[in-house]
BAMARPA-319960 format. One record per residue (C-alpha): x, y, z; residue in one letter. Coordinates in steps of 0.2 Angstrom, whole numbers, padded with zeros to 4 digits, always signed. Layout:
N
XYZA;...
END
This chain:
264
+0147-0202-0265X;+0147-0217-0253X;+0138-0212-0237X;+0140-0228-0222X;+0125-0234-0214X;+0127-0240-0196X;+0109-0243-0191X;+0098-0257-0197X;+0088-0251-0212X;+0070-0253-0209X;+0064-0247-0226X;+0068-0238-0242X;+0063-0228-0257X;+0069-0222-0274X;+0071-0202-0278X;+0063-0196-0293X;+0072-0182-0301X;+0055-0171-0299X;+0056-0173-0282X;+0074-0167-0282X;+0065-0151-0290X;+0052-0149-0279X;+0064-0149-0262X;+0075-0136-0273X;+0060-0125-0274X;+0053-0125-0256X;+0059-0111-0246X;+0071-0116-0230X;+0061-0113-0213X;+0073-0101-0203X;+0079-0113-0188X;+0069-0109-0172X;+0079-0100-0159X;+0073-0103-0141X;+0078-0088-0130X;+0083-0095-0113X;+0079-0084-0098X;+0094-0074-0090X;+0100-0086-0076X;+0109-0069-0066X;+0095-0064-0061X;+0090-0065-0044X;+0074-0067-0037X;+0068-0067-0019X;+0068-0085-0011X;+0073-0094+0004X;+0090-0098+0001X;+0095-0080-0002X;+0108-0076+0012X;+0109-0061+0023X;+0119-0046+0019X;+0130-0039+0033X;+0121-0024+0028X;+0105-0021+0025X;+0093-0003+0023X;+0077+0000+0031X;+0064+0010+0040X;+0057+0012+0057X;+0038+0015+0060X;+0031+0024+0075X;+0012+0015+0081X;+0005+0026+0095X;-0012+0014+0100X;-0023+0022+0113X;-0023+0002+0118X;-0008+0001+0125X;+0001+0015+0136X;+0018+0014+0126X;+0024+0016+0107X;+0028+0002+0095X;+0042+0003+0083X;+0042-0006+0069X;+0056-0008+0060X;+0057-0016+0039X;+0074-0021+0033X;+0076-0024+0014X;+0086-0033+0003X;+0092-0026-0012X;+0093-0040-0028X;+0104-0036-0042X;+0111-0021-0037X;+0119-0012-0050X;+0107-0017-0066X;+0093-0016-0074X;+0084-0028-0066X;+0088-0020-0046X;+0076-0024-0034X;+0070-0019-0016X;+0060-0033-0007X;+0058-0036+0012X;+0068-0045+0020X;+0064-0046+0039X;+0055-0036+0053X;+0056-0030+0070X;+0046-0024+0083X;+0051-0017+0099X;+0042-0005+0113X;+0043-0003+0132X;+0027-0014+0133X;+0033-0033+0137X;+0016-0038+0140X;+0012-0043+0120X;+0031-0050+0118X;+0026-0067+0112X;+0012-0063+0102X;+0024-0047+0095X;+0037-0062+0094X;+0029-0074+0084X;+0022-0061+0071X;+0037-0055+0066X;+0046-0072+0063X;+0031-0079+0052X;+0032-0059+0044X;+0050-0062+0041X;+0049-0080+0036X;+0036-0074+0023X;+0047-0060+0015X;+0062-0073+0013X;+0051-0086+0003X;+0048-0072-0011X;+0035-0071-0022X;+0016-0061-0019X;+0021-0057-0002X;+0008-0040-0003X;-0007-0052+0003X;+0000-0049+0020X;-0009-0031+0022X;-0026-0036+0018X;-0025-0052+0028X;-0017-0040+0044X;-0029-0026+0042X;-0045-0039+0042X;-0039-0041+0061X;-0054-0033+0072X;-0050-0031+0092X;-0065-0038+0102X;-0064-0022+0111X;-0063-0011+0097X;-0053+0000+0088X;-0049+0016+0087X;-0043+0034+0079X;-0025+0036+0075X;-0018+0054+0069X;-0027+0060+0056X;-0043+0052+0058X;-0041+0035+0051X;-0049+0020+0058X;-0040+0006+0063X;-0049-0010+0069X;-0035-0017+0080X;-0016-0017+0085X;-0011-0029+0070X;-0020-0020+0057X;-0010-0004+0063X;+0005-0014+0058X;-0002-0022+0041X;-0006-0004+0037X;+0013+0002+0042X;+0020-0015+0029X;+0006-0007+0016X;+0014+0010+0018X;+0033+0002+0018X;+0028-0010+0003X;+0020+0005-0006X;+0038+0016-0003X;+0047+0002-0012X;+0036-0001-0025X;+0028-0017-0023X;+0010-0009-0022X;+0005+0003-0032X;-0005+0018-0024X;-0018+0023-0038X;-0019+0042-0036X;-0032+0054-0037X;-0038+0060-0056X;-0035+0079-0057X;-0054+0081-0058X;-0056+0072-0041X;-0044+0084-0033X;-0053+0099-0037X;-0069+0094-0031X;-0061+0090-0015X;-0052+0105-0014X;-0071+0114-0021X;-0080+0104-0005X;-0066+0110+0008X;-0069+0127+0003X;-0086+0130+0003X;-0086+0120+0020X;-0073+0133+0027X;-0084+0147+0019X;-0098+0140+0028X;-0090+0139+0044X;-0083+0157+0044X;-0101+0164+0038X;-0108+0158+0054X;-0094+0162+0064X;-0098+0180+0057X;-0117+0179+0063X;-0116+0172+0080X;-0103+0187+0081X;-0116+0199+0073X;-0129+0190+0084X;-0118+0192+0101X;-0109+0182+0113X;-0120+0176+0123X;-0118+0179+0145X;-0101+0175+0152X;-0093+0174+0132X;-0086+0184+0124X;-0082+0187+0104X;-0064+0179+0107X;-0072+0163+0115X;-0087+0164+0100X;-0073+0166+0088X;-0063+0151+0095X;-0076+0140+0094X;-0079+0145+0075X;-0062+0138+0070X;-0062+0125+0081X;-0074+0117+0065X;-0061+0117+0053X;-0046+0111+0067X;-0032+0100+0064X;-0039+0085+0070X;-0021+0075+0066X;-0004+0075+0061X;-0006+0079+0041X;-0024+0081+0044X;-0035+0096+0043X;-0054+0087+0045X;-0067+0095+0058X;-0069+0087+0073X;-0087+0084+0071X;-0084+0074+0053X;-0088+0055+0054X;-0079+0041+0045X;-0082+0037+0027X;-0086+0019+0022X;-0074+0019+0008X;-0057+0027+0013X;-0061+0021+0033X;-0055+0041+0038X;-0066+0052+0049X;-0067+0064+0035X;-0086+0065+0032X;-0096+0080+0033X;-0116+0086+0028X;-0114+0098+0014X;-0129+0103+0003X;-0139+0088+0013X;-0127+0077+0007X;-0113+0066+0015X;-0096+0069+0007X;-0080+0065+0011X;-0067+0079+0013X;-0052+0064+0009X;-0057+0055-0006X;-0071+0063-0013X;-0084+0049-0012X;-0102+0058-0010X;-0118+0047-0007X;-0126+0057-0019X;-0116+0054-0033X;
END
């Protein structure tokens, strides 16, 4: 068979008929199929557009800071709608209230927020970063007895809850076994309350009380001290959880939230 060489020949060499043989008996390598990645699939970046359309919450912020409420509202983007690879990922953010006195402040945070959502990626390093925010004048207890060092880190703890409800962060949740022993600790801290509810009744009211007014002030230990939130008025904040959920029990400080004891 006559086969045309084009290019220059550089060198040569004769076949053997034993090296016929030997290329017969070598196994052929299975040719190498490189899987390209899907090119439909849509990830966040700047040059998505904006839907007519888009879904979202609205978040309450009731600060003792500032006389009127905040709304903050999180509008999401929905990626490849329709398959497997859907998504949900912030797209922009809003804040209004009555209060004009932050507006450029309020302004310029939610532009950079929303400017941050649109590049894609990590964007969850936004909570920690907004929750490290302490007010030189200190911060405060909102409903249900959590600590909160300032305005902004109100709102990066509203994006932590928003970003948590689409899935982007994921909220590890209590063990069955730490459940219990908080539900064991709340008990015996009720019990312990009514038992001495009973013997300052037993004991009587002292003058110008009566059993009612003694009784009131019983319960008034294991009050709700927040929306969601059943924690005595008396506990102090724990260290780990940052909610005023810590009570003396057996000598030891124990959180009625999370379960974290300094005792072990």
């Amino acid at each position: 068979m006559a086969i045309k060489i084009s290019k220059k020949i550089k060198g040569y060499s004769v076949q053997k008929p034993e090296d016929k043989a030997k290329e017969a008996a070598a196994p052929v390598a299975a040719p190498v199929v490189e899987l390209e990645p899907a090119s439909n699939i849509i990830q966040m970046h700047e040059k998505v557009e904006r839907p007519e359309v888009l879904i979202g919450n609205t978040y309450k912020i009731k600060s003792p800071l500032v006389e009127h409420a905040m709304y903050v509202t999180i509008n999401d983007i929905v990626l490849n709608p329709g398959t497997e690879h859907e998504l949900r990922r912030p797209f922009e953010v809003f804040i209004n209230s009555k209060n004009m006195d932050h507006f450029q402040w309020i302004v310029a945070l939610t532009r950079i927020m929303s400017a941050v959502f649109r590049k894609g990626g990590d964007v969850t390093f936004l909570v920690d970063e907004m929750k490290a925010v302490f007010d030189p004048r200190g911060g405060y207890f909102k409903a249900g007895g959590v600590y909160m060092p300032s305005i902004v880190a109100e709102i990066g703890s509203v994006v932590e809850e928003h970003l948590k409800s689409i899935g982007m962060i994921l909220d590890p949740e209590l063990s069955e076994a730490q459940r219990q022993l908080i539900a064991d600790k709340r008990a015996a801290y009720e019990a312990r309350a009514k038992k001495k509810s009973s013997e300052s009744g037993l004991s009587g009211a002292p003058a110008g009380t009566s059993g009612t007014d003694g009784a009131s002030r019983a319960d008034e230990a294991v009050q709700v001290t927040g929306e969601g939130a059943s924690f005595p008025p008396s506990a102090t904040m724990c260290f780990k959880c940052n909610t005023k959920a810590t009570v003396i029990m057996d000598g030891c400080a124990t959180c009625l939230n999370c379960g974290y004891s300094k005792c072990g």
